[in-house]
C-alpha positions in Angstrom: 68.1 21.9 11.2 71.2 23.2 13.0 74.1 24.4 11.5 74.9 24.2 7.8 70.9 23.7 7.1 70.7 22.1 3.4 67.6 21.1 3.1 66.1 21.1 -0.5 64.3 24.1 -1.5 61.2 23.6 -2.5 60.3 26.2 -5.4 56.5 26.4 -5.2 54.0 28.3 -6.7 50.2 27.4 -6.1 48.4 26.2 -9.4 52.1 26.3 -11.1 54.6 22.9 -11.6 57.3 23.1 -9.4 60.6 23.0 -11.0 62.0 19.2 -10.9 64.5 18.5 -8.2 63.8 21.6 -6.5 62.2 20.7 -2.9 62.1 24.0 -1.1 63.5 27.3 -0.2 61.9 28.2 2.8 64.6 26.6 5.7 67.0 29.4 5.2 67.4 33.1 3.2 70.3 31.8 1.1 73.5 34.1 0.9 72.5 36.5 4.1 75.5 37.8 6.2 73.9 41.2 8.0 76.0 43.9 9.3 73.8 45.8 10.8 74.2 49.4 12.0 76.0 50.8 15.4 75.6 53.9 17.6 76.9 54.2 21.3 75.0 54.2 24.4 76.1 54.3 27.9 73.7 55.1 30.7 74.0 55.4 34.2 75.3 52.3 36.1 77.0 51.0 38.9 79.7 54.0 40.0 82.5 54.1 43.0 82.2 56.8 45.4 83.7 59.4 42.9 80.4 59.0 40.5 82.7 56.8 38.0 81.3 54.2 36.2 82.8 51.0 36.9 82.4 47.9 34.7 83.9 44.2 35.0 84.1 43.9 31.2 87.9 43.1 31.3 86.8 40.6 34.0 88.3 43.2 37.0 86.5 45.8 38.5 87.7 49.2 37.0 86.6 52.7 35.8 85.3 52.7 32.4 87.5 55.3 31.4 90.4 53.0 31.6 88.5 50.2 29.1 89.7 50.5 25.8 86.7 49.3 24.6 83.9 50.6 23.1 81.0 49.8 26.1 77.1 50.7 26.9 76.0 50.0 30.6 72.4 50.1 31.6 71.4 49.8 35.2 69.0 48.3 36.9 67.1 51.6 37.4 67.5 52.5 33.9 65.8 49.1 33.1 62.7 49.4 34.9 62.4 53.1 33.5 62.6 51.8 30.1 60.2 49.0 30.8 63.1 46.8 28.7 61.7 43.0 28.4 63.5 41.9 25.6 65.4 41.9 22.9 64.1 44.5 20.6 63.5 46.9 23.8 67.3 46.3 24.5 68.3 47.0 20.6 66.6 49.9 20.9 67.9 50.8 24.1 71.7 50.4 22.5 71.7 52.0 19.2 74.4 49.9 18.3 72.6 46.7 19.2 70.1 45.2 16.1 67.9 42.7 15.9 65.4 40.4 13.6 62.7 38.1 14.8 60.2 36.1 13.1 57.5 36.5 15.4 57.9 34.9 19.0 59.9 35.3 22.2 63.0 33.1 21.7 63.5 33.6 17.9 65.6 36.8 18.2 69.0 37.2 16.3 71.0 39.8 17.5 74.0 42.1 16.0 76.3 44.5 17.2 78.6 46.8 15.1 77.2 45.2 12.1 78.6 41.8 12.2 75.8 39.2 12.3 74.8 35.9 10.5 71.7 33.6 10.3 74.1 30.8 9.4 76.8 29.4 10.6 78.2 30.0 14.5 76.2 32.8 16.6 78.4 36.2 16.0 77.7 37.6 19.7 78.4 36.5 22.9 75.6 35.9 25.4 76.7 35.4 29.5 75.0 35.5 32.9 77.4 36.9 34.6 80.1 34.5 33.7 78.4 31.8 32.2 78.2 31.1 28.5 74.7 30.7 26.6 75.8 31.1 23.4 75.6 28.4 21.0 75.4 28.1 17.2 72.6 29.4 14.5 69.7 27.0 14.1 67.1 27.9 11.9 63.8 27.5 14.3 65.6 28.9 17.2 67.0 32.7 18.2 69.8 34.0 21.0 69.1 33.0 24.6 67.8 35.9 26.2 67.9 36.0 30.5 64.5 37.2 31.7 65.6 40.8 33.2 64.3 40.3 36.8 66.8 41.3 39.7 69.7 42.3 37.3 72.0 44.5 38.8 72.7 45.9 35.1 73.5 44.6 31.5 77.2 45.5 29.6 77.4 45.7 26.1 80.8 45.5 25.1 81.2 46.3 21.2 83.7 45.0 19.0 85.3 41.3 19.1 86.1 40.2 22.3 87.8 36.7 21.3 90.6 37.1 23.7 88.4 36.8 27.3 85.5 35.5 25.8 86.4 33.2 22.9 84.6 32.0 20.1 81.2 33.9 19.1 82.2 36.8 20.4 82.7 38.4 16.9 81.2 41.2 16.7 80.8 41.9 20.2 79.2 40.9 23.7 76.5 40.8 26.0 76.6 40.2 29.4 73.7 40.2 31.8 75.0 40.9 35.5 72.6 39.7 38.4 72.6 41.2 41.5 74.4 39.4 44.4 74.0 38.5 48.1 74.8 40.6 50.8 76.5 39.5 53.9 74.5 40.6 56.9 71.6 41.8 55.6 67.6 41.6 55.4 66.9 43.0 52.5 64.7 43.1 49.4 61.7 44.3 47.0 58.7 43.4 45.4 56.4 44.7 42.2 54.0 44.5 40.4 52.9 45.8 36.9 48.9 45.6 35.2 48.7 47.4 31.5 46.5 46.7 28.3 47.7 46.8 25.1 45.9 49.0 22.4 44.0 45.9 19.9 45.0 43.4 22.6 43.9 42.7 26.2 45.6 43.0 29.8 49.1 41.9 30.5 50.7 42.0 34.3 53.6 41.1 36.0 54.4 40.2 39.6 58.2 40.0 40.4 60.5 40.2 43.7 63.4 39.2 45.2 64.5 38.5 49.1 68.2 38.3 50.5 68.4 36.3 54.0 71.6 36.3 56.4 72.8 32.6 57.2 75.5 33.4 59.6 77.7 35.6 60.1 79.8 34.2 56.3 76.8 33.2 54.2 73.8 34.8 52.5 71.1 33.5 50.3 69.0 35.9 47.7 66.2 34.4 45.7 64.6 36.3 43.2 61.9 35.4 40.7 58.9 36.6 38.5 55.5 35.7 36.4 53.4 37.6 34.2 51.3 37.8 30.6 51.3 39.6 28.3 48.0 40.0 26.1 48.2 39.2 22.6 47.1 41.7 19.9 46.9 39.6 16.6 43.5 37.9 15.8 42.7 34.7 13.6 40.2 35.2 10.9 38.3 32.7 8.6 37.9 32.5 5.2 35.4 35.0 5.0 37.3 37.6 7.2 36.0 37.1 10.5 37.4 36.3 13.6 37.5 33.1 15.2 40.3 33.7 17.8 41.8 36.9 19.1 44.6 37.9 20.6 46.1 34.5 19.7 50.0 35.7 20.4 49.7 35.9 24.1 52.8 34.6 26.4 52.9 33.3 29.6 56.2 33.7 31.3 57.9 31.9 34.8 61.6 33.2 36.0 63.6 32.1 39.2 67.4 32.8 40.2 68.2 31.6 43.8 72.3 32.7 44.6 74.4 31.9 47.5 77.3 33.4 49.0 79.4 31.7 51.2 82.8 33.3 52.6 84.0 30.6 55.1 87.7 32.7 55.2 88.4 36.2 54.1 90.7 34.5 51.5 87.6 31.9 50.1 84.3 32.9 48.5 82.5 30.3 47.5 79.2 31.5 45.1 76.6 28.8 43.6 73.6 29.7 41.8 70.8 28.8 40.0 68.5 30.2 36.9 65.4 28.5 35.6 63.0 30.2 33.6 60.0 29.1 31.6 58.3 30.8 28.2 55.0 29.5 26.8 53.7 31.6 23.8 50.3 30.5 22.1 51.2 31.6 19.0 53.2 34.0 16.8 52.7 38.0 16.8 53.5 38.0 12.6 50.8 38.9 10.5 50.1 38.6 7.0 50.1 41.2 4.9 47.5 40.7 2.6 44.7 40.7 4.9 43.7 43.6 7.3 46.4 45.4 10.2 47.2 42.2 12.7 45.4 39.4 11.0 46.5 35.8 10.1 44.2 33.1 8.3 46.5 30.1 9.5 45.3 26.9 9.4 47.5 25.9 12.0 48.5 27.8 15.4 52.1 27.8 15.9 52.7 27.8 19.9 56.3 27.3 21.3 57.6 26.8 24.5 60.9 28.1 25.8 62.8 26.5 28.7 66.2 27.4 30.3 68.2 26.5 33.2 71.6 27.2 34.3 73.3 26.0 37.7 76.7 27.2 38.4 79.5 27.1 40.9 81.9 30.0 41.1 85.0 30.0 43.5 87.6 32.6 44.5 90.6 32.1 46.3 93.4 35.1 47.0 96.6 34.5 47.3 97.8 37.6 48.6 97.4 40.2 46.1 97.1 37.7 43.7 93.3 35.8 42.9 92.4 32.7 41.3 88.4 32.0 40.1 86.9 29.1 39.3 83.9 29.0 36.9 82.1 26.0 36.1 78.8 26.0 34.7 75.6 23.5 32.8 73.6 25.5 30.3 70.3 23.5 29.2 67.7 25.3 26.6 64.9 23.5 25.2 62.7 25.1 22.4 59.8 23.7 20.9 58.1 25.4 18.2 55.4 24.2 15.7 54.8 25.9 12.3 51.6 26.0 9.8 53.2 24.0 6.9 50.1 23.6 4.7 51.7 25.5 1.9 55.1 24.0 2.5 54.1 20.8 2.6 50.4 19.9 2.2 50.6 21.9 -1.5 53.3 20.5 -2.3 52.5 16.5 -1.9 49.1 17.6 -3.4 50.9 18.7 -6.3 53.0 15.3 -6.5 50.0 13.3 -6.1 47.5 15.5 -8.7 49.8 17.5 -10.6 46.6 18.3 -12.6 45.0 20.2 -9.9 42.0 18.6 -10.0 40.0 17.7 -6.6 42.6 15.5 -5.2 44.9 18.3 -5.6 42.4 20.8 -3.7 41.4 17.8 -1.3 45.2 17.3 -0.1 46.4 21.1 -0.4 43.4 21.7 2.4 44.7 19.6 5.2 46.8 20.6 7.7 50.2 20.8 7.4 52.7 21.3 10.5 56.5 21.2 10.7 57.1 20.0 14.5 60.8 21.4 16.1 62.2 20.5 19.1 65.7 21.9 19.1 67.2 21.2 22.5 71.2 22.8 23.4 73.1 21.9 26.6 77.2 23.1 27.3 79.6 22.2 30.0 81.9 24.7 30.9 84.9 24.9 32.8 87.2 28.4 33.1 90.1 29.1 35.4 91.5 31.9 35.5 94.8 33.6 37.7 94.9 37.4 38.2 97.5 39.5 39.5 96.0 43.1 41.1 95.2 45.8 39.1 97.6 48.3 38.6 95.6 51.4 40.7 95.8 48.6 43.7 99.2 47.1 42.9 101.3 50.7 43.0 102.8 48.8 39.9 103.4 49.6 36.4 101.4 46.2 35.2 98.4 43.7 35.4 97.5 40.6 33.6 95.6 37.3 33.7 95.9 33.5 32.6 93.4 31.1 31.9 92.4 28.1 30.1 88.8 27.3 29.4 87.3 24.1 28.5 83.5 23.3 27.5 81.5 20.4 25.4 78.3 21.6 23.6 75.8 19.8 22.1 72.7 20.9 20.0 70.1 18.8 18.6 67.3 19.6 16.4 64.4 17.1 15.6 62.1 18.3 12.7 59.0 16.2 11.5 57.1 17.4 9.1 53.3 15.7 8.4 50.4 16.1 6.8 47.4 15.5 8.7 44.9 13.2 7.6 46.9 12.3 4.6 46.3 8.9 5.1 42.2 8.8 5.3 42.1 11.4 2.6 44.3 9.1 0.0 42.2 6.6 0.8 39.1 8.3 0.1 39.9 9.5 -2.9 41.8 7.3 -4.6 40.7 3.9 -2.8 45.1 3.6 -2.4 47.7 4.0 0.0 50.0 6.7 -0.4 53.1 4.5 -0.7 51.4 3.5 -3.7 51.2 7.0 -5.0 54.6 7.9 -3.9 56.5 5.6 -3.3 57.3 6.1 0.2 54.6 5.4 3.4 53.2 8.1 5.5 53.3 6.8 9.5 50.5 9.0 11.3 50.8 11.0 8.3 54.3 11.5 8.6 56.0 12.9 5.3 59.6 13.6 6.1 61.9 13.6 9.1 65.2 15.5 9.8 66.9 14.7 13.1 70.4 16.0 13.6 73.2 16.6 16.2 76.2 19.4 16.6 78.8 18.3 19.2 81.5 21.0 19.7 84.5 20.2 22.0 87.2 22.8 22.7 90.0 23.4 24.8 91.4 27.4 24.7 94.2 29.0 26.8 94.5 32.7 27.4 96.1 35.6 28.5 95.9 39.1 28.5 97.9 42.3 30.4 98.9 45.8 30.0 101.8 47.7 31.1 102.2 51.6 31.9 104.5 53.0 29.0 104.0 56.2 30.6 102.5 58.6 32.7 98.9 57.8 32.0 99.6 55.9 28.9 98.6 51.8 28.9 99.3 49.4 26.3 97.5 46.3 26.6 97.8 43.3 24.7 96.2 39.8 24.7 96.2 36.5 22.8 93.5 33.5 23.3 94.4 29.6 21.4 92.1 27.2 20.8 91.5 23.7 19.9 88.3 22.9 18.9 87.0 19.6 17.3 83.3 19.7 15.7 81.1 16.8 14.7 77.7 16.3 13.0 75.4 13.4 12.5 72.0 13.5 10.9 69.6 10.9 9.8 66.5 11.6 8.0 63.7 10.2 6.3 60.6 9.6 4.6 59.1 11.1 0.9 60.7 14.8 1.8 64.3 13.5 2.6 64.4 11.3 -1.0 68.0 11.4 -2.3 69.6 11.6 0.6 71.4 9.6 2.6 69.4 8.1 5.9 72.9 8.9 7.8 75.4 11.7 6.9 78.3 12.4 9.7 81.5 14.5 9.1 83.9 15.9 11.7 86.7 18.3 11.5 89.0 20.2 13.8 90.5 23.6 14.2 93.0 25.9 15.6 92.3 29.9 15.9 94.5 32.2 17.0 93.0 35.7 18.6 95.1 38.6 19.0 94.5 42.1 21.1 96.3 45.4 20.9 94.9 48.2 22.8 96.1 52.0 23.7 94.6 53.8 26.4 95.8 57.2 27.2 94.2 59.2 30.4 95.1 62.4 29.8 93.2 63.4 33.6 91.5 61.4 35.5 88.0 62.5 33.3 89.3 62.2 30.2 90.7 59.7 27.8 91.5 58.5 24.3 92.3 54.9 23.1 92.5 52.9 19.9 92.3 49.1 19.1 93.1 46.9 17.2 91.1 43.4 17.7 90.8 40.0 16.0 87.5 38.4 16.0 86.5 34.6 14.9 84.3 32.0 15.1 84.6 28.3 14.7 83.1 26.6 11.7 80.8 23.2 11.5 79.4 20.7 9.0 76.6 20.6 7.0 74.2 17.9 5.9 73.9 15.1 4.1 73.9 15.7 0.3 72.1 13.8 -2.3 74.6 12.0 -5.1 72.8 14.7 -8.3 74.1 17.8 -6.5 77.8 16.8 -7.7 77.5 18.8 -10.6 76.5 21.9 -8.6 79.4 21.9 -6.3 81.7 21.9 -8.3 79.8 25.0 -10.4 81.0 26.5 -6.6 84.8 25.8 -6.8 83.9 22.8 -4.0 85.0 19.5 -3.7 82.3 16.8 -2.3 84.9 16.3 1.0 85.0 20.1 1.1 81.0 20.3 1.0 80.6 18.6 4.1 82.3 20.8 6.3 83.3 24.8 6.3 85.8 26.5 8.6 86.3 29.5 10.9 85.5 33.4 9.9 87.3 36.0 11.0 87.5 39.7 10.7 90.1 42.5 12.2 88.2 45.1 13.8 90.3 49.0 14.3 89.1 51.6 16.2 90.2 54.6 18.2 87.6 57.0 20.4 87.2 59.1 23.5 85.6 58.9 26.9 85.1 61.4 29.1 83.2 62.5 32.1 83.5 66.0 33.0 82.7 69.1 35.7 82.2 66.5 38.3 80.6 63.9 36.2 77.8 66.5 34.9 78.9 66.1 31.3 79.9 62.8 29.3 81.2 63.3 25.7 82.2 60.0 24.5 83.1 59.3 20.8 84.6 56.6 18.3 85.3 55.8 14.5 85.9 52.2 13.5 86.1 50.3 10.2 86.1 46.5 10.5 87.1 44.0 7.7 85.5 40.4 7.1 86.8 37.4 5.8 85.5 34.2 4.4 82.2 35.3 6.2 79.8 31.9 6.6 77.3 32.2 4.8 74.8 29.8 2.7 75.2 29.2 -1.0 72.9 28.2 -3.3 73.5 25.1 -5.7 71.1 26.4 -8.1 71.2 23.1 -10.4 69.9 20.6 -7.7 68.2 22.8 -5.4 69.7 22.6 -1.8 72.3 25.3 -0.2 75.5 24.7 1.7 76.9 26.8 4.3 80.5 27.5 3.5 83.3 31.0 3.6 82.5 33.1 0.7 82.6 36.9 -0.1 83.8 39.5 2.1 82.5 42.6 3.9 83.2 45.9 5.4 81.3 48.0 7.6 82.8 51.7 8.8 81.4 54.3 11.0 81.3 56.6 13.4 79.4 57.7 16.5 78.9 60.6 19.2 77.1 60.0 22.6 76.5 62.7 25.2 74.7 62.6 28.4 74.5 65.9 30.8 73.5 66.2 34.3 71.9 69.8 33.3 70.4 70.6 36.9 70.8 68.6 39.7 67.3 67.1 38.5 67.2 67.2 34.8 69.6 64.8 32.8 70.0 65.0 29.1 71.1 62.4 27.0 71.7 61.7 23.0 73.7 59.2 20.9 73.7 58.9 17.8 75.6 56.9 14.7 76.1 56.3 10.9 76.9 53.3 9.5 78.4 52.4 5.7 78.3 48.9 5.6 78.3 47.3 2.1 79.8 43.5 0.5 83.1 43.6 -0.6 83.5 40.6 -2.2 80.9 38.4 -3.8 80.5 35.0 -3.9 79.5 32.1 -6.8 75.9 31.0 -5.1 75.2 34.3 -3.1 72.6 36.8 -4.1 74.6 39.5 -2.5 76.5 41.4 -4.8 79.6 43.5 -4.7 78.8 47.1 -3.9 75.4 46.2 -2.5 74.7 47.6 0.8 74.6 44.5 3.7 71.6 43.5 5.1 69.5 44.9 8.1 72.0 47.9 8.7 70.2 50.9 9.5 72.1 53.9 7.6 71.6 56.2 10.7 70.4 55.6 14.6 69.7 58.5 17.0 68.6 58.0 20.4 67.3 61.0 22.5 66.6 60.4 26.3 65.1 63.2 29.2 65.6 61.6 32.9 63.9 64.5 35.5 63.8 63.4 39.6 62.8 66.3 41.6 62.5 65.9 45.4 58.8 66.8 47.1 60.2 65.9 50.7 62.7 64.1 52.7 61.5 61.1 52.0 59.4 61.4 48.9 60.5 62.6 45.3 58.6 63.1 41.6 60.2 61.7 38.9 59.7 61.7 34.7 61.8 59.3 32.1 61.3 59.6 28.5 63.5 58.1 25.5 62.9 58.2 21.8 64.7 55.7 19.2 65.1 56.8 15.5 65.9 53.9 13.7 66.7 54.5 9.9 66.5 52.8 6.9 67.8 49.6 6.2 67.2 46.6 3.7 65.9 43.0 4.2 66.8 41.5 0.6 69.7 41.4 -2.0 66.6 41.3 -4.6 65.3 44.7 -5.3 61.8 42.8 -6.0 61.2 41.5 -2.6 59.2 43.2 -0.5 61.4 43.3 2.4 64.0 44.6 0.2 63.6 47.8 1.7 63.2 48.6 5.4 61.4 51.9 6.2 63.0 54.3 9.3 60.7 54.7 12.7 60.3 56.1 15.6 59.5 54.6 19.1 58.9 56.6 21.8 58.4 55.9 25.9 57.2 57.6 29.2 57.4 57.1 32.9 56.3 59.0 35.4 56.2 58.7 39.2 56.7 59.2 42.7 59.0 57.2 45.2 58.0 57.7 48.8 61.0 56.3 50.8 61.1 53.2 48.4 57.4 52.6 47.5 57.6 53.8 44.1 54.4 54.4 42.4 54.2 55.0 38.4 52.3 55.0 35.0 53.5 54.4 32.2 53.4 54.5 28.4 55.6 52.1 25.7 55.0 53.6 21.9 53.5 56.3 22.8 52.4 57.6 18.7 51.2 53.9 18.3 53.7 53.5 15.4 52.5 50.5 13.4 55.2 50.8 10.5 56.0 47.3 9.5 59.5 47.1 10.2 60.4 43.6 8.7 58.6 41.3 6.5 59.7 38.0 6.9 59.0 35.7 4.6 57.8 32.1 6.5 57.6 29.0 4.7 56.5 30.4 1.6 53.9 33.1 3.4 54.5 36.8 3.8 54.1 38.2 6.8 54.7 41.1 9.1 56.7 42.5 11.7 55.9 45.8 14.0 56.6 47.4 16.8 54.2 46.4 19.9 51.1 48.6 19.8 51.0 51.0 22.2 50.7 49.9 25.7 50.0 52.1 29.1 50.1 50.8 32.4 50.7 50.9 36.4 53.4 49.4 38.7 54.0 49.8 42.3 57.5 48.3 43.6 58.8 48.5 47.4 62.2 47.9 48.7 63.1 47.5 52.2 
C-alpha cells in the first residue's frame, strides 16, 4: 500500500448489490492533488549581535535579509509559548504551512504554498538538522514529524528548494534545528507540564536536557521527554452508551543524545542520535452521525510510531575554505490497525449471502480489521565543499559543490481478516469457506498485500552567487540526479483475485533543477528579491493489475507497459518580495507575490470499467498569491505581530479518470489565512520578570471534494485562539496556560475512512501548568 496504491475499489452499499468487478474505493481519494493556501510568518529566532535574524537555510550561516527566499523561523522560546506539539499546532503557527490528518499522531500530510499530494512522492522536505526523513506517500502512514523537545528552532523555507535539498522538496521545506553542545560548559533545564482537556482527562509532560564538558575539545548534551495526553473521544454501544472513554489517549517517549568533539581547530567531529517512541490507543475521528466525539467501532484502531536516526557529521577547513560530511540511517516503523467490518466483513457477507438473509447479518457482524505495518529506512551520504561567504571573504562571490547519495526503502504489509469467519461458516452453513468462495481463509485471513519501494539515487550540485553591484546578488544553482526506482508486490487470498501473486516494474530517471535568484539590499534593513525556482519529484511504480482492466487503460490514453510505472512532476515556481527590519529592528514589514505552475502533477486515476486506480501525470494546476507579515517591537515590552495571505489556487488542466475538473478550485486551500499574535514581557525586578503570549489563527474556507455532494466538499473557516502567561524568576519560569481558548469544536475535515464518515476538530480546549528551570 505504498506508492501508486491500486487496490480495487470496492463500491459498497449495505443492503444494496455491489457493482460486479468493483472491490473497493476506500484505499485512496482518487484524482486529489491539493494546493493548499499560503501566508508568511517569521517570528523571533536565533539573531547576531545586531538583533538580525540569522538562518542556515542556504546551508551558511547568514542574515535573513540576504536569503532570497521566502522563510518563517520560530524559536525555541516561541515554541514553548505556543505550546506547539505537532503538526496542526505548527500549520497554524505558519500560515503558509497546511495540513490533513485522519485521526492519529503520525498520519499528518503537510503542504506549503499550495503544492501537496496524497499520492505519488512526498511534496515537502522534512530534515533534522541535516538529515533527510522524507520518504514517499503511503496511504496508512503521514510525514515524519521530530518530537519538538530541545530544538533550538524550526525554518520553514517556502517554495521549491530542489537545488540544496533535492527531490521532495517541491513545494517547499522543513527543517527542525536541535540545539547543540557547548564546549566548556555545565549547563541545562528541565520542565514539566500537567493540564486536562475539556471532555477528556489529564495529560502531562516531563522533559529536560543536560550538556556535560569532556575535556577541554569535547561536550556531550542529552536531551529527552515523556508525557500523555488524555483522550477526549468515547466508545458507545448500540444503544448509545458508553463503554470506553477517552479511547484516543497517546503515550509518547523522545531522546536525542549529541556529541561534539573538536580534536583541532580545523576538525569538528559531531555524532548524534534520535529515538523516539509514539503509542496512541486509538484514533481522535468521530463519526458524525452519532453525538459530539463519539464512535460505535467495533474495532479499536491503536498504532504505534517508532523513529530513530543516528548520524555522523564532520567538518574540516581548509583555510577559508570548508568541507562537511553528512552521513546519516533513518529507520520509521508504523503500525496501525483499522475497524474494517464494513470494508471487509459486509462485503464477504454479501458474496457469501447476497440475499441478506441471516448468513448475511451473521458474517457482516464480526469483526473486521485491516492490519498495517509500513516500515521506511534511507541511507544517506552528502558532501559538500564551501568557499566563505562573501561578508567574510571581502570577495565579490560564494558558492558550494556537492554530490549526495542515499538508498531508501519502504515496505508496507497489509492483511486484511475477518475474525471468526471460519467458525461462523461452519456454523451456518456446515462448509468451509473455500467452498463458498473459492479461496481458503488462514486464521480468518481474507486478503493480503505486501509490497516494497526501493529508491536509489545519486545527485550532484552546485550553487553560488556573485555581487553584480553594490548591494545587488545574483545567485544561481543547478542540482542532477540519477535516480533508479523499483517495486515488487505479492498479494493474496479472496480480496487480491485477478491479480497477479507477484507484480515488479523498475524504471529510471534523470531531473534537472534549476535556481535563479535576485537579491538587492538597498541598506543593510531593507531588501527586495525575486526568484525563479524549479521544483520536482521523482516518480515510482504502481501495482499489479489484473488482465480485465486492459480495456480501461487504454479508455486513459495508457499503454499496459506505461501503467506500471509514472514519472517525475515538476512545477516552475516565480516570486519577488521584500524583507525588512527597521528603526533598530523595532518594525519588520516583509511582503511577497508568487504564482507557481504545475505539470503532469501525480495524481490517481480512476479506471472506471474495472474498478482499481493508477497513479500516473495528469492535469495541471496553478496556485497565485500574495501575502503581508508585520511584526513591531511597540514598547520595549509589548510586541505586535500579524500576517496574513490570499490564495487563488484552482486546476488548470483536467485529466481522463480525475474527478477534478478545470476551473474547479484545488483541494484543502484555504481562500484567506490571518494570523494575529500579542507577545508582552515586563520586568518586576532584576532578576524576575511578568510575561503574556497570545496568538489567534483565522483559517478560511477551503474544500475537501471535487463532488459538490460530499460532505467534505466544503470546509468551513475557524478560529483558534491561545494564552500564556507567566513569570520567570532568574530562569525558573512559572506559567498557565490555555490552547483553544472559545472551545471551537467546528469540524474542520471529514474524512471519509473505509467507507465510514467521520470527523475532524480542533483539540478541545485544554488549560494547564508548567514550571521549567535552566541553569
Amino acid at each position: 500500500m505504498l506508492l501508486g496504491i491500486n487496490r480495487p475499489l470496492r463500491l459498497h452499499t449495505t443492503r444494496s448489490r455491489p457493482v460486479p468487478g468493483l472491490k473497493l474505493a476506500a484505499l485512496a481519494s482518487a484524482a486529489t492533488f491539493v494546493l493548499p493556501g499560503i501566508a508568511q510568518a517569521q517570528d523571533a529566532a536565533p539573531a547576531d549581535d545586531s538583533g538580525v535574524i540569522m538562518v542556515t537555510a542556504q546551508k551558511r550561516a547568514e542574515s535573513i535579509l540576504e536569503v532570497p527566499v521566502s522563510i518563517s523561523v520560530l524559536d525555541a522560546d516561541l515554541l514553548e509559548k505556543s505550546h506547539v506539539t505537532d503538526y496542526a499546532d505548527l500549520s497554524r503557527a505558519v500560515p503558509g504551512l497546511s495540513f490533513t490528518n485522519s485521526g492519529t499522531s503520525g498520519m499528518s500530510r503537510i503542504a506549503l504554498r499550495g503544492v501537496s499530494s496524497a499520492s505519488g512522492s512526498a511534496t515537502v522536505g522534512v530534515y533534522l538538522d541535516d538529515v533527510s526523513l522524507t520518504f514517499p506517500n503511503q496511504f496508512f502512514t503521514g510525514a515524519t514529524l521530530p518530537r519538538l523537545f530541545d530544538i533550538d528552532r524550526v525554518e520553514v523555507l517556502r517554495g521549491p528548494q530542489g537545488t540544496l535539498y533535492g527531490d521532495s522538496s517541491l513545494g517547499g521545506t522543513l527543517r527542525f534545528i536541535t540545539s547543540k553542545p557547548t564546549l566548556g560548559a555545565v549547563e541545562g533545564d528541565a520542565s514539566g507540564e500537567l493540564s486536562f482537556t475539556e471532555g477528556g482527562d489529564a495529560n502531562y509532560r516531563v522533559g529536560g536536557a543536560i550538556n556535560l564538558p569532556l575535556g577541554e575539545n569535547a561536550a556531550l548534551r542529552i536531551a529527552g521527554e515523556t508525557g500523555y495526553q488524555s483522550g477526549f473521544v468515547d466508545r458507545v454501544d448500540g444503544s448509545g452508551d458508553v463503554i470506553d472513554k477517552n479511547i484516543d489517549s497517546e503515550r509518547y517517549h523522545a531522546v536525542r543524545a549529541t556529541l561534539l568533539w573538536q580534536p583541532s581547530d580545523s576538525l569538528t567531529i559531531t555524532p548524534a542520535l534520535q529515538w523516539q517512541y509514539v503509542k496512541s490507543d486509538d484514533t481522535n475521528i468521530f463519526k458524525l452521525s452519532l453525538p459530539r466525539f463519539q464512535v460505535d467501532r467495533l474495532v479499536p484502531e491503536p498504532s504505534r510510531d517508532e523513529l530513530y536516526v543516528p548520524s555522523l557529521t564532520i567538518e574540516k577547513t581548509f583555510g577559508d575554505y570548508t568541507l562537511t560530511s553528512i552521513t546519516s540511517y533513518m529507520n520509521r516503523t508504523f503500525d496501525r490497525r483499522f475497524d474494517a467490518t464494513i470494508y471487509d466483513s459486509e462485503y464477504v457477507a454479501w458474496e457469501i449471502d447476497p440475499d441478506f438473509g441471516t448468513g448475511y447479518d451473521t458474517i457482516a457482524a464480526l469483526p473486521g480489521v485491516l492490519a498495517n505495518n509500513d516500515q521506511v529506512s534511507n541511507w544517506a551520504q552528502e558532501l559538500r565543499f564551501a568557499s566563505p561567504s562573501i561578508e567574510k571573504s571581502g570577495k565579490p562571490f560564494e558558492w558550494q559543490v556537492g554530490v549526495y547519495l542515499n538508498s531508501l526503502e519502504a515496505r508496507s504489509l497489509d492483511d486484511e481478516y475477518v475474525y471468526g469467519l471460519n467458525d461462523a461458516v461452519a456454523d451456518l452453513y456446515d462448509t468451509t469457506v473455500e467452498d463458498l468462495i473459492g479461496y481458503e481463509a488462514p486464521d480468518d485471513l481474507l486478503g493480503y498485500f505486501h509490497s516494497t519501494r526501493k529508491l536509489d539515487q545519486i545527485a550532484a550540485f552546485a550553487e553560488g552567487s556573485l555581487m553584480l553591484a553594490k548591494g545587488l546578488k545574483l545567485t544561481a544553482g543547478v542540482r542532477q540526479v540519477k535516480a533508479w526506482t523499483k517495486y515488487e508486490m505479492n498479494e493474496g487470498g479472496w480480496l487480491a483475485a485477478g491479480a497477479p501473486a507477484y507484480e515488479t516494474a523498475k524504471s529510471d530517471e534523470s531531473p534537472l533543477t534549476p535556481k535563479f535568484a535576485l537579491n538587492y539590499a538597498v541598506t543593510d534593513n531593507l531588501s527586495f528579491y525575486a526568484s525563479a525556482t524549479k521544483g520536482f519529484r521523482l516518480g515510482g511504480q504502481n501495482n499489479a493489475l489484473p488482465t480485465y482492466c486492459g480495456s480501461a487503460i487504454e479508455e486513459l490514453g495508457l499503454s499496459a507497459d506505461k501503467a506500471k510505472s509514472f514519472g517525475s512532476d515538476s512545477l516552475w515556481a516565480y516570486e519577488g518580495g521584500m524583507k525588512s527590519s527597521l528603526f533598530g529592528n523595532r518594525l519588520m514589514v516583509n511582503a511577497s507575490l508568487y504564482r507557481i505552475d504545475w505539470s503532469n502533477i501525480q495524481q490517481q486515476l480512476r479506471l472506471a470499467s474495472c474498478g482499481y486506480v493508477i497513479t500516473s501525470n495528469a492535469g495541471d494546476a496553478r496556485s497565485q498569491g500574495g501575502e503581508l507579515e508585520i511584526m513591531a517591537r511597540v514598547t520595549d515590552e509589548l510586541t505586535l505581530r500579524a500576517a496574513g495571505g490570499i490564495t487563488d489556487a484552482e486546476i488548470t488542466k483536467e485529466a481522463e479518470g480525475s474527478a477534478a475538473q478545470k476551473g474547479q478550485k484545488v483541494l484543502a486551500v484555504p481562500e484567506k489565512t490571518l494570523t494575529l499574535g500579542l507577545d508582552y514581557d515586563r520586568p518586576i525586578s532584576d532578576k524576575a520578570s511578568f510575561y503574556l503570549s497570545t496568538n489567534w489563527t483565522y483559517t478560511g474556507k477551503s474544500h475537501g471534494s471535487f463532488n459538490t455532494a460530499d460532505l467534505d466538499y466544503e470546509r468551513p473557516d475557524y478560529w483558534v485562539g491561545n494564552l500564556d502567561i507567566g513569570f520567570d524568576f532568574d530562569g525558573l519560569k512559572l506559567a498557565a496556560f490555555v490552547k483553544n481558548i472559545t472551545n471551537d469544536q467546528t469540524v474542520i475535515q471529514r474524512p471519509s475512512v473505509l467507507f465510514v464518515r467521520q470527523g475532524l476538530t480542533v483539540r478541545p480546549r485544554t488549560i494547564g501548568v508548567s514550571v521549567s528551570k535552566s541553569f
